[in-house]
SERO-4910 file (N, C-alpha, C, O; in steps of 0.05 Angstrom, whole numbers):
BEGIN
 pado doro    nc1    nc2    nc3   cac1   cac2   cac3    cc1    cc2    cc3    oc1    oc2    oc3
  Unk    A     17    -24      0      0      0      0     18     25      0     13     43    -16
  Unk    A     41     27     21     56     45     24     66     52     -9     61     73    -21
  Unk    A     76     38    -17     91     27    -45     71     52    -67     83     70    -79
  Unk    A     47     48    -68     34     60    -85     30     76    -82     26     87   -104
  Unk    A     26     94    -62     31    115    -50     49    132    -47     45    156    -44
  Unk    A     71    122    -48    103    138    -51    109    145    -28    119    167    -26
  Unk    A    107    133     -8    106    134     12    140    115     30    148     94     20
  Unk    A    151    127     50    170    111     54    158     79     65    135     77     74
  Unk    A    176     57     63    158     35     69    177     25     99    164     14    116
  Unk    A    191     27    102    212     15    125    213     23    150    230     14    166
  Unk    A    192     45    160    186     49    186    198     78    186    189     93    202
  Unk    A    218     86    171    223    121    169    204    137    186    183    124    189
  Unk    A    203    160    199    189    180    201    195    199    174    216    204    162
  Unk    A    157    209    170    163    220    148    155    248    147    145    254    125
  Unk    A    155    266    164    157    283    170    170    307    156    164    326    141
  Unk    A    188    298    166    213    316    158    228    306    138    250    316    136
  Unk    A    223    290    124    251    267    119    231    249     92    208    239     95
  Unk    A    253    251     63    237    246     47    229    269     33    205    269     28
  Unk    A    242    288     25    227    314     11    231    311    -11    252    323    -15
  Unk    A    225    300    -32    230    291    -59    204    307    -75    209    314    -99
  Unk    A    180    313    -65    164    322    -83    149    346    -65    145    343    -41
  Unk    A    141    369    -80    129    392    -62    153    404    -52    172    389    -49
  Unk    A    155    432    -44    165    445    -31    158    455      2    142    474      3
  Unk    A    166    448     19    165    458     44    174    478     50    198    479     47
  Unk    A    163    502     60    181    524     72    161    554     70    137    556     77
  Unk    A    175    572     60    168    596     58    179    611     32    203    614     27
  Unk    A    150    624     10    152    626     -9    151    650    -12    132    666    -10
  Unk    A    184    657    -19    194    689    -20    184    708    -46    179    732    -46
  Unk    A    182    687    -72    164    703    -87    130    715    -82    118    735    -91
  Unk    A    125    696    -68     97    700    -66     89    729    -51     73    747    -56
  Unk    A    111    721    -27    115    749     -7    126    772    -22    114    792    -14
  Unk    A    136    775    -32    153    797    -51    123    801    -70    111    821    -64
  Unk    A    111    785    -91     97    792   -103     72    812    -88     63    829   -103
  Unk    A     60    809    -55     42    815    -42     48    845    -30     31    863    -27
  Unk    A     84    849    -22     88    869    -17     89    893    -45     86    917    -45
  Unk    A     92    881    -58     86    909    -86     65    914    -92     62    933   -108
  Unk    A     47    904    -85     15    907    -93      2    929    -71    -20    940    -73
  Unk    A     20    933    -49     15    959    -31      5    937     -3    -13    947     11
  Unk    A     13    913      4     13    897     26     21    910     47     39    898     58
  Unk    A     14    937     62     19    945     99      9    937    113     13    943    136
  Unk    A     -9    919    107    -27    903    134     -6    877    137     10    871    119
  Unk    A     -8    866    155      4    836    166    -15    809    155     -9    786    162
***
């Protein structure tokens, strides 16, 4: 099941660990794009 899923199969925590697809984090274009549009609120 794990297998088809893409999922680790060997007991891994997958948390953190395994970042092969998607990006995790904080997206500086997005923020940069929001502050030129006149973004002063939080």
């Amino acid at each position: 099941v794990r297998h088809k899923r893409g999922q680790k199969v060997r007991g891994q925590r997958t948390k953190s660990t395994g970042r092969t697809e998607g990006t995790i984090g904080v997206n500086v274009e997005a923020i940069k794009e929001d502050m030129e549009e006149g973004g002063d609120e939080e």
